[in-house]
C-alpha positions in Angstrom: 19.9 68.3 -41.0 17.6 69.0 -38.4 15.0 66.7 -40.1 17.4 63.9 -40.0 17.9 64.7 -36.3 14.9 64.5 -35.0 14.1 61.3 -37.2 17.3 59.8 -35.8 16.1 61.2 -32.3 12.7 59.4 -33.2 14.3 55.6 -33.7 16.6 56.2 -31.1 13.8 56.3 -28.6 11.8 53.8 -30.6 15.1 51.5 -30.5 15.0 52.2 -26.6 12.1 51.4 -25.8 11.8 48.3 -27.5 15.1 47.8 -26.0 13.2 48.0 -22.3 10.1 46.4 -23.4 12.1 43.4 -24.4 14.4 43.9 -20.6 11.1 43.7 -18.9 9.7 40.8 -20.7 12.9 39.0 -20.1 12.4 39.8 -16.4 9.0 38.6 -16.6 10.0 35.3 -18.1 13.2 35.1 -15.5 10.7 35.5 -12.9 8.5 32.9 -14.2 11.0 30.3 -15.0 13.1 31.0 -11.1 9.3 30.2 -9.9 8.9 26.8 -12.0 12.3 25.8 -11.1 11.4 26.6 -7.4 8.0 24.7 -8.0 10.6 21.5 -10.1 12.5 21.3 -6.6 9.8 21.1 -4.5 8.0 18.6 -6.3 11.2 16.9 -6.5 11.7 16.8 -2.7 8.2 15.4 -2.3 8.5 13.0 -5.0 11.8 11.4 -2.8 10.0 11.9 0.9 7.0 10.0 -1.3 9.2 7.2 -2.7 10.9 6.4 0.7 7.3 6.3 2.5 6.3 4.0 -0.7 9.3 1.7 0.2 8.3 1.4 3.5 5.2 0.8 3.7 5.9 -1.9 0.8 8.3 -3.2 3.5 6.0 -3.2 5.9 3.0 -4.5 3.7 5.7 -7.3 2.8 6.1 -8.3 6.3 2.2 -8.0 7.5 1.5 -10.5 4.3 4.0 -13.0 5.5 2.6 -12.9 9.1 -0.8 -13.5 8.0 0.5 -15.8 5.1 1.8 -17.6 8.7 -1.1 -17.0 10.5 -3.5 -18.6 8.0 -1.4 -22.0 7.6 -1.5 -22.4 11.4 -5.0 -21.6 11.6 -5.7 -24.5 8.9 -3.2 -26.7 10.2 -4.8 -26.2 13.7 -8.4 -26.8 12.5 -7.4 -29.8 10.3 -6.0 -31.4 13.8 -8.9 -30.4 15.9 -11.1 -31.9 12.9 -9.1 -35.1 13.3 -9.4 -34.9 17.2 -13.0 -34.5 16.5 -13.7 -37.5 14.5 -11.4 -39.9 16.9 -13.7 -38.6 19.6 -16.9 -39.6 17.9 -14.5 -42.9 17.1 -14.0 -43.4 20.8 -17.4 -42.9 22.0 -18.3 -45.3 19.5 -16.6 -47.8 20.9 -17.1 -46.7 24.4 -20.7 -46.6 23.9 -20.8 -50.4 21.9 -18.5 -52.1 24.6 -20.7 -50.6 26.9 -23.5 -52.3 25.7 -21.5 -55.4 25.1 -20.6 -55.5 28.9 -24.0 -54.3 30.1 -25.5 -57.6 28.3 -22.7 -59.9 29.6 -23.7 -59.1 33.3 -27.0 -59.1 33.1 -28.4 -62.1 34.7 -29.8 -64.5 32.9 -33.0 -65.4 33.0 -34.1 -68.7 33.8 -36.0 -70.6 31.2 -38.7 -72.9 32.3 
């Protein structure tokens, strides 16, 4: 019976310290997974601070486009009219310059013809 014993002694310790080995890898792996899900909520916080800068800044990027969306058709609507003031310039002198001439010959004396 005493050779039974100490072979039932022998599993039993066997059988306990697999037991342990197996409690300490399950630590390991509790350890490792509390870190991940640690590592999950972080990433998640930073992922929600990202997404709310990303929505303003589209906000923002929304606006600054319709300002310059504004500031480009005034600028072309402003250099269209200064074009037209432009040409009704040259227009005017023109005319300004050919009545000029048309009044310079009409009071010019005349000259006498012998």
């Amino acid at each position: 019976m005493t050779q039974q014993a100490a072979a039932l002694q022998t599993y039993n310790n066997e059988l306990v310290k697999c037991i342990e080995d197996l409690c300490s890898k399950r630590d390991e792996l509790n350890r490792q997974i509390k870190q991940e899900e640690e590592e999950k909520e972080r990433l998640q916080h930073d992922i929600r601070v990202l997404s709310e800068k990303l929505s303003r800044v589209n906000e923002s990027l929304a606006q600054r486009l319709a300002a310059r969306a504004t500031f480009d058709r005034t600028i072309a609507e402003t250099e269209a009219a200064y074009t037209k003031i432009l040409e009704s310039s040259q227009s005017l002198l023109n005319v300004l310059k050919q009545e000029a001439g048309n009044l310079s010959k009409a009071t010019e004396p005349r000259r006498k013809e012998h």
